[in-house]
Structure formats: structure tokens, C-alpha cells
C-alpha positions as CSV (number, residue, x, y, z in Angstrom):
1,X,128.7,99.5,141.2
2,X,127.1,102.7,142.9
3,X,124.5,102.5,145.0
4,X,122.3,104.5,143.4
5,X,123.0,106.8,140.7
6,X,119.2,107.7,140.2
7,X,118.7,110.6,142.2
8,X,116.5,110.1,145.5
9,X,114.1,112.4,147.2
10,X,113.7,112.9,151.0
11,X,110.4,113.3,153.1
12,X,111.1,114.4,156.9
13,X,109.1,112.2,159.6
14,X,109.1,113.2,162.9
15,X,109.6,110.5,165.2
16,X,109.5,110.7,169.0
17,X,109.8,114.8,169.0
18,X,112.6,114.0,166.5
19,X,113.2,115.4,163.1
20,X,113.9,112.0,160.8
21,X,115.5,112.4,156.7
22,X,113.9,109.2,155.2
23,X,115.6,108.2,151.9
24,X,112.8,106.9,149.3
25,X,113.2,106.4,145.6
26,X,112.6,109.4,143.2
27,X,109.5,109.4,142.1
28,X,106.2,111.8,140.8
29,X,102.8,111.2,141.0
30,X,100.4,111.4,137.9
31,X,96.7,113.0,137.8
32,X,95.4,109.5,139.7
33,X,97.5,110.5,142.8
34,X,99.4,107.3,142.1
35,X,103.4,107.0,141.9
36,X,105.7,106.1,139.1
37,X,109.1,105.2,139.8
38,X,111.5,105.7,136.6
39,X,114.7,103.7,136.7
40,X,117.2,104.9,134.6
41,X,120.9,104.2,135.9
42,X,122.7,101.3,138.0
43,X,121.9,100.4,141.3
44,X,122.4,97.4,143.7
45,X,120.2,95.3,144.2
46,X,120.1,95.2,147.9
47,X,119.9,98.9,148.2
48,X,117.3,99.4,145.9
49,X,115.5,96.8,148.2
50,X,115.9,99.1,151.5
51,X,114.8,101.9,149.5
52,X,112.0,100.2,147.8
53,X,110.7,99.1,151.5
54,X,111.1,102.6,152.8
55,X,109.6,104.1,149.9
56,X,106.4,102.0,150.1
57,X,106.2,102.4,154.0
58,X,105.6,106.1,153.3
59,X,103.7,105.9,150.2
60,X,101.8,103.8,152.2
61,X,101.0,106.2,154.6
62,X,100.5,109.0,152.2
63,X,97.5,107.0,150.9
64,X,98.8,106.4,147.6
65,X,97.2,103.8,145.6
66,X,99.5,102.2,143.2
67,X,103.0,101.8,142.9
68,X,104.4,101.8,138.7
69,X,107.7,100.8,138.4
70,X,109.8,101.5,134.8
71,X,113.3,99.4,135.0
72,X,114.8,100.0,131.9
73,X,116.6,96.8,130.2
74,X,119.9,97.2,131.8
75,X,118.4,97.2,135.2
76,X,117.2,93.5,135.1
77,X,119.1,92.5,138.2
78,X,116.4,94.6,140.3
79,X,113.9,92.7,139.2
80,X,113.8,89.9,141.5
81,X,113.9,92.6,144.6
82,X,110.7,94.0,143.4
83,X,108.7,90.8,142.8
84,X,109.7,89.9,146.5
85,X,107.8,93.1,147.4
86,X,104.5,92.2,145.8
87,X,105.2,94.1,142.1
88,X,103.9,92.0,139.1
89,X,104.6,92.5,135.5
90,X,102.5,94.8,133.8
91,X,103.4,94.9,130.2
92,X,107.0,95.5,128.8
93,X,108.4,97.4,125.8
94,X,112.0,96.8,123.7
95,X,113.9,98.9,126.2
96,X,112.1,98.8,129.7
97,X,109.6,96.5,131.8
98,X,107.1,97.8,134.2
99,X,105.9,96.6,137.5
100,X,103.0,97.7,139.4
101,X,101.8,97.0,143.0
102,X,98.5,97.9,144.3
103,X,99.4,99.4,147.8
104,X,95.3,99.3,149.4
105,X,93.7,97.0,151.3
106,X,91.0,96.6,148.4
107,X,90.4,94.5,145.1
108,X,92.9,97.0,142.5
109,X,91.5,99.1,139.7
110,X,94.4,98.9,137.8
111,X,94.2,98.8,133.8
112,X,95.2,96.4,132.3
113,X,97.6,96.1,129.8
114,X,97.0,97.2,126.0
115,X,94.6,94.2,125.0
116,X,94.0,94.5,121.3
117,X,96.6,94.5,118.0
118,X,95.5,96.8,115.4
119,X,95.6,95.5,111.5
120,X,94.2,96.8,108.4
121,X,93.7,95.5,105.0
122,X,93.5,96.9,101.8
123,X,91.1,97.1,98.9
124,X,92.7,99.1,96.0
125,X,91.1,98.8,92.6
126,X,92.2,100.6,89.2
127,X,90.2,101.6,86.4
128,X,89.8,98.4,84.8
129,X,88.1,96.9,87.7
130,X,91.7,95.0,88.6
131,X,92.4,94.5,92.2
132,X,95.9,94.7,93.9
133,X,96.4,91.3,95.5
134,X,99.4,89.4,96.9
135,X,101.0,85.7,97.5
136,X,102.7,85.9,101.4
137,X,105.8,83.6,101.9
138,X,104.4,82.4,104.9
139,X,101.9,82.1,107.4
140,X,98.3,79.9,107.4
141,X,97.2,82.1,104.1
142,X,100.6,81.0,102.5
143,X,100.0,80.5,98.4
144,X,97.0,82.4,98.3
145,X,95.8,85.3,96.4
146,X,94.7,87.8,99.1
147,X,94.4,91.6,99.9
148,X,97.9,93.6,101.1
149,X,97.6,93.3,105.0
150,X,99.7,94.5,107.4
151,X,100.2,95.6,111.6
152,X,99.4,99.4,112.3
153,X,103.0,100.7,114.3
154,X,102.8,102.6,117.4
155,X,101.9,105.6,117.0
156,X,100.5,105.4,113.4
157,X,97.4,106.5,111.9
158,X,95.6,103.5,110.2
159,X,94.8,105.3,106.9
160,X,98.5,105.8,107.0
161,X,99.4,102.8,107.9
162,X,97.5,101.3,105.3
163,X,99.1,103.1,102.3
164,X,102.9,102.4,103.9
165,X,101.7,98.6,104.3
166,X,100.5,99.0,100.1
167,X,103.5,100.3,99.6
168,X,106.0,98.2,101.6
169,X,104.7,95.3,100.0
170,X,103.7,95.7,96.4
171,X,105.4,98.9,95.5
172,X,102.2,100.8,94.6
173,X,101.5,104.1,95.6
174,X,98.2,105.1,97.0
175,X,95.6,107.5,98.3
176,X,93.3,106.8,101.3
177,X,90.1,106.6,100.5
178,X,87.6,104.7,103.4
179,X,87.8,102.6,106.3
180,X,85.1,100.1,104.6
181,X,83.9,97.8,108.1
182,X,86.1,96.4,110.4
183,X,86.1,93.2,112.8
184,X,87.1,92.1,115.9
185,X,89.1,88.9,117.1
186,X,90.7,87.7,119.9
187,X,93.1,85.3,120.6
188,X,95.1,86.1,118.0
189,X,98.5,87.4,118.6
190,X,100.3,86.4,121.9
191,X,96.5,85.9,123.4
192,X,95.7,89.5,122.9
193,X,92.6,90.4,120.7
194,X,92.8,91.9,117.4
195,X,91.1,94.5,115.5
196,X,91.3,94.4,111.9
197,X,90.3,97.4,109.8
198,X,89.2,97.0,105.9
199,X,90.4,100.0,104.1
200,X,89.8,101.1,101.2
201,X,92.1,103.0,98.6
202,X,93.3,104.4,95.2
203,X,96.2,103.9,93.3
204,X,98.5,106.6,92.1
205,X,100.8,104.4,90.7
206,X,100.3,100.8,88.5
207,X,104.2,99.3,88.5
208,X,104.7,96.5,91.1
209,X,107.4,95.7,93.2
210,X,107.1,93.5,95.4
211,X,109.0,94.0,98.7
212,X,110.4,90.0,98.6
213,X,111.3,89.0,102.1
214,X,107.7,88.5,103.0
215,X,105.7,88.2,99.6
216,X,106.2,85.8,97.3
217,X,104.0,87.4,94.4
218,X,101.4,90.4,93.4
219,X,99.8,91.4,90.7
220,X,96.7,93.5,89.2
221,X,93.7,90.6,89.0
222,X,89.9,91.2,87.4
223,X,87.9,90.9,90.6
224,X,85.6,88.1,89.0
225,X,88.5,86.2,88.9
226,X,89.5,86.9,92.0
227,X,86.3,86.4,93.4
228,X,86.1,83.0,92.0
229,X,88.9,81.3,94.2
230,X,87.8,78.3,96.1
231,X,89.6,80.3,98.9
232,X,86.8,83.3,98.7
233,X,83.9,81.4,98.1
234,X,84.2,79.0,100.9
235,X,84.8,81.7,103.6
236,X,81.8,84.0,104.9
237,X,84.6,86.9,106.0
238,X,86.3,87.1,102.5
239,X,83.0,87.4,100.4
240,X,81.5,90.0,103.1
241,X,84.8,92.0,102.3
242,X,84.3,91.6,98.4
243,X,80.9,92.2,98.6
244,X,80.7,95.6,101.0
245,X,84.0,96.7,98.7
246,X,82.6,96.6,95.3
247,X,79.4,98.1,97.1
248,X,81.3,101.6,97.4
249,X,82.8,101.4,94.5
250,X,79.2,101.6,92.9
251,X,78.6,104.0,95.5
252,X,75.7,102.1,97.1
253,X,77.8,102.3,100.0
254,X,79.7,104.5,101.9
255,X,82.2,103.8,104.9
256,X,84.3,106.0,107.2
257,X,86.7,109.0,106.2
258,X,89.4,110.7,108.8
259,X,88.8,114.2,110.1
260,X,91.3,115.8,112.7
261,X,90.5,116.7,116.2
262,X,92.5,118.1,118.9
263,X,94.0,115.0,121.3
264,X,92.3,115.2,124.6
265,X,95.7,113.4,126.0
266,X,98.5,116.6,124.5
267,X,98.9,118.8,121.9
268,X,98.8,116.4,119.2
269,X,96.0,115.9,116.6
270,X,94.2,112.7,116.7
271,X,92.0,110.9,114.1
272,X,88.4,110.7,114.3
273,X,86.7,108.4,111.6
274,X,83.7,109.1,110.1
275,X,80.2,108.8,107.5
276,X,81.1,112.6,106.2
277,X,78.7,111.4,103.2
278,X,75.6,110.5,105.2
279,X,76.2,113.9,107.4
280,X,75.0,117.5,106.7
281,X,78.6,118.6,106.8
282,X,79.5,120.7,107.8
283,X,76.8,122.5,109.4
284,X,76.1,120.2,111.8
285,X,79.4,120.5,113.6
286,X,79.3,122.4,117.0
287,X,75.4,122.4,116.5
């Protein structure tokens, strides 16, 4: 195995009227002044150690704050080296892990890790007042008629999100309508907290198919009925969705629509949510 087939960078020291090359582990540094080292390809274990120490005796004295570390899977055996040298697990991701160390003499400021697991829900409705609901295979709502729910991916919108989940699961084609109210959990999912967003849209399509590895049934029900189960009677959460769904469909209510803005992190467009309905749009923009 090579020593290192990662590419390393140099800094010169002088030492005693001496000019000194000191090897240290390729790295940049992001807008926070701090370094991130990005392990791609093999290296032994022991000289990623001697590297590592050099590396942090200089980024020590270049005053740098915190050390991030990305060891991609097939690097596992330099994990050990690194925890010896005061790294800790920050989060982790299919295909890497990273490590972090806080390099000052002071309490870190160091995010933490992605705390929250985004989930929406669906409220879609036809023109005979039916509502779209499902049986799931498993889990602690197991048996019962509910509404399609479903985790947002990474990198996914939620009002798209919410009509791939619709559609995964029952076959149904839909258009976004609302985000209707949302709430927030925690706990939930690997001790992280959870956000789950009540949507609210229309269907474009009636046929079901239900997508059978996870749900066990679906169908179009009359929302009294549905709204008779022991299941949504007895719980404050379900009636509070019924209740503030059928509220915009009488329009006596009205929750949040996406509009586009430009991403303050790239190029990209991001999703801001919003009352259009309750707004003087669009004259109040840039006002």
C-alpha cells in the first residue's frame, strides 16, 4: 500500500537560520478560516499519523480553529489514528465519515450535526369530498386508515416531495397546493428531532395503485367517514389536521404557497414558503 497517494502540500519553516520543507496533509480552508482535509485514496495508517501530527503542529500555529476531516468509506483503517489525535465523529454519510477537532484552547463553536428529519403529509381531496388515504404494512400506525406520509430526500423540495411520496405510494397524480401547518417533534428518528409538514394537494389523476412493499391498502374515503375513526377522534393531532384541512377547502383558511428566491449558499434557487393570499402581492415586494 502507498504511503500516500493523496497529494500533500508543503509549508517552509525556518528553523535555526535553516530553510525546513514540512510535509502536512492537503488541505483548504473555507470562509471560517478553518481546514478541511479530504481523503480520497489509500494511505497507511502510520504515515497518515506523522502527517496528521505535523499537519496540526502548523495549523496550530497558523491559528486555525478547527480541523474537518472527510475519510471516505474505504479509508476506515485511518480512523483509529485520528481519534488518538483528539478528532470525534461528526456526522457520517453512505460513502464518507467526518471528523472534526477543535484546535484552541477555548470551549468550540462547532455546529452540530443536522438535528432535525424533514416529513410531510398529504391532504388530497377530489370533488366528491373523498379523501386519499392509506393502510401502511408496518410501523406503530399499522392497519390504520391515515394520510400518505412520507421522508423529504436530500436535496428535495417539500411540495415536491410531497407529490413523489402521493405518488410512490398510491399511484395518484397530483398538484401542490399549500403547506397547511406543520409540527415539530423530537426524539423521533435515531434521537434527532423531526419536522413534519401538512401539505395540502390536488389530484390530477383518480386510479390507484398502490406501491405494495410498504402499503397494504388505499382508497378514495368520504371524509365523515373518515373522520369518524376511533383513531381520529381520540387523538388531538389528527382532528387539528382534519379540522385546519377542510378549513381551506372552504377557504376560511389559507396556508403557505412556494415562491423562488435566489440561494444565498450558490447559484441554485431555493424555496421560500409563504401567505401569498393574505399579502398585497405583488406590490409589496422590494417595498
Amino acid at each position: 500500500m502507498s504511503i500516500s497517494a493523496n497529494p500533500s502540500t508543503t509549508v517552509t519553516s525556518k528553523v535555526h537560520d535553516s530553510i525546513e520543507e514540512v510535509a502536512l496533509l492537503d488541505s483548504v480552508n473555507d470562509d471560517h478560516d478553518d481546514v478541511i482535509v479530504e481523503m480520497k485514496d489509500p494511505m497507511d495508517s502510520a504515515a497518515f499519523l506523522t502527517l496528521l501530527r505535523k499537519s496540526l503542529t502548523t495549523w496550530r500555529m497558523q491559528g486555525k480553529k478547527s480541523i474537518w476531516i472527510k475519510l471516505h468509506i474505504k479509508l476506515a483503517n485511518l480512523i483509529e489514528a485520528a481519534v488518538k489525535e483528539g478528532f470525534w465523529y461528526h456526522h457520517a454519510e453512505p460513502n464518507y465519515l467526518m471528523l472534526v477537532r477543535w484546535l484552541l484552547d477555548t470551549e468550540h463553536t462547532i455546529p452540530a450535526n443536522a438535528s432535525h428529519r424533514v416529513r410531510v403529509g398529504a391532504f388530497v381531496m377530489n370533488e366528491k369530498r373523498e379523501i386519499l388515504v392509506v393502510q401502511e404494512k408496518n410501523g406503530i400506525l399499522r392497519g390504520m386508515w391515515k394520510f400518505p406520509t412520507g421522508v423529504i430526500e436530500q436535496g428535495e423540495d417539500i411540495h415536491v416531495g410531497a407529490m413523489r411520496e402521493i405518488k410512490e405510494e398510491t399511484g395518484i397524480d397530483t398538484e401542490f397546493v399549500e403547506i397547511l401547518a406543520f409540527r415539530q417533534s423530537h426524539n423521533a428518528f435515531f434521537e434527532k428531532s423531526d419536522f413534519f409538514f401538512m401539505c395540502m394537494l390536488r389530484p390530477l389523476s383518480r386510479d390507484i395503485c398502490i406501491q405494495e412493499l410498504e402499503i397494504e391498502a388505499a382508497q378514495w374515503m368520504p371524509v365523515e367517514e373518515y373522520a369518524a375513526q376511533p383513531s381520529v377522534q381520540n387523538n388531538d393531532l389528527f382532528k387539528y389536521i382534519l379540522d385546519v384541512s377542510l378549513a381551506r377547502v372552504d377557504k376560511l383558511y389559507a396556508g403557505l404557497s412556494p415562491v423562488h428566491t435566489r440561494s444565498v449558499f450558490s447559484d441554485t434557487k431555493d424555496c421560500f414558503y409563504l401567505n401569498s393570499s393574505d399579502l398585497n402581492w405583488p406590490s409589496r415586494i422590494g417595498n
